[in-house]
N, C-alpha and C positions, 0 to 999 in steps of 0.2 A: 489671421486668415490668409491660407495660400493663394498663389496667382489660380491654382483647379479653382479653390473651394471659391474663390470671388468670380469665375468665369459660370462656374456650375449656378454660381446666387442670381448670375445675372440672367441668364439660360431661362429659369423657372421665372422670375419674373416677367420677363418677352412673353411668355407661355399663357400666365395667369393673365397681362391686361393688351393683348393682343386678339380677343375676339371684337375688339371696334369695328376692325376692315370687315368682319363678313356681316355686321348690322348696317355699315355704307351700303355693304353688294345690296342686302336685302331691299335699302331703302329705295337704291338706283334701280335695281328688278320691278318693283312693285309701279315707279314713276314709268316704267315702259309700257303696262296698264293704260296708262293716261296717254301719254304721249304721244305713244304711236298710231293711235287712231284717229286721234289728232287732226296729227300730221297726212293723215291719209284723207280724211273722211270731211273734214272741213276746209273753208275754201273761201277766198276771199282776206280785206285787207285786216278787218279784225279778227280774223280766226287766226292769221299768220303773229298778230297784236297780240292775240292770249299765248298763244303757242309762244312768244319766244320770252314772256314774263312767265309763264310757267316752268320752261325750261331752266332759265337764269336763273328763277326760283329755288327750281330744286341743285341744281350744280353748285350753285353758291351756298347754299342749305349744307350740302355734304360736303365741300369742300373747307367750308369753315367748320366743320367738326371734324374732319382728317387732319387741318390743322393743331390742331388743339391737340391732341395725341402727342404722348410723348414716345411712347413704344411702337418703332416696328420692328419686326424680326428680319433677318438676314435672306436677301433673296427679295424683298418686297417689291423693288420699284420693277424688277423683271416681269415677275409673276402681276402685277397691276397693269403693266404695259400689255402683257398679254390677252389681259381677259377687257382691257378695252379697247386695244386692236381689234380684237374680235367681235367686239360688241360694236362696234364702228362699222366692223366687212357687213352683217348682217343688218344692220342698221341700215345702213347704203345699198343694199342689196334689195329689202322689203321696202323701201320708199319710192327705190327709182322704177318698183317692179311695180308697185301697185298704183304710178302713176300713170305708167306707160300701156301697163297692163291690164289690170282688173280695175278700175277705177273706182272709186264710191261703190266699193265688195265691203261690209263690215264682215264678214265670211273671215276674207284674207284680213283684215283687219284685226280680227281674232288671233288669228294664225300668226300673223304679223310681230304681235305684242309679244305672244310667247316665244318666238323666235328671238326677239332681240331682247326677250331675259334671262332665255336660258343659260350664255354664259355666263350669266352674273350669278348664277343661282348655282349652279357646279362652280363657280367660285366662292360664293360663301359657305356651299358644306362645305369642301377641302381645306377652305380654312379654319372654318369650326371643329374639322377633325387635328386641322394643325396643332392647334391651341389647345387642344387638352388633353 
């Protein structure tokens, strides 16, 4: 087997077990459901108590299974940096807005949630279209 044919073997394999990343994104998406309302709507020393074993929870959750992954494709740590920069601005953005701002809104709170899944969520389809 040539240096192509072993590069091209490799290629398809990335391809075939490289949709993990966008069942993280989904998992991370779906935990800002939870989360973020959270973080907005409850108050005090146990709500901050559940909130941040919830959180640990699930980062540690998805983190040990990103571990475990043998495959990532070329370009990964960029494109991951990017969609949780982003997910971080908006993040940052609907906490410090609807503390300062709309207070105890489950309205924005709503609003809130889908805001900071949405780049996870254009991140797991464009990877799911990567990978196949």
């Amino acid at each position: 087997m040539g240096d192509l044919e072993r590069a091209a073997a490799m290629e398809r394999a990335a391809r075939a077990r490289s949709g993990w990343y966008a069942r993280y994104l989904w998992i991370f998406a779906a935990g800002q459901s939870v989360l973020v309302p959270m973080a907005l709507l409850w108050h005090g020393l146990a709500a901050a108590l559940t909130f941040t074993l919830v959180m640990t929870a699930l980062v540690t959750g998805i983190s040990l299974y990103a571990a475990r992954q043998r495959i990532v494709r070329r370009g990964f740590g960029v494109r991951h940096g990017v969609l949780i920069g982003l997910w971080a601005a908006v993040y940052s953005a609907s906490i410090l807005f609807g503390q300062l701002v709309l207070v105890d809104s489950p309205a924005f709170a709503a609003v809130a949630a889908s805001a900071c899944a949405l780049p996870l969520v254009v991140g797991a389809v464009l990877e799911r279209r990567r990978s196949s």
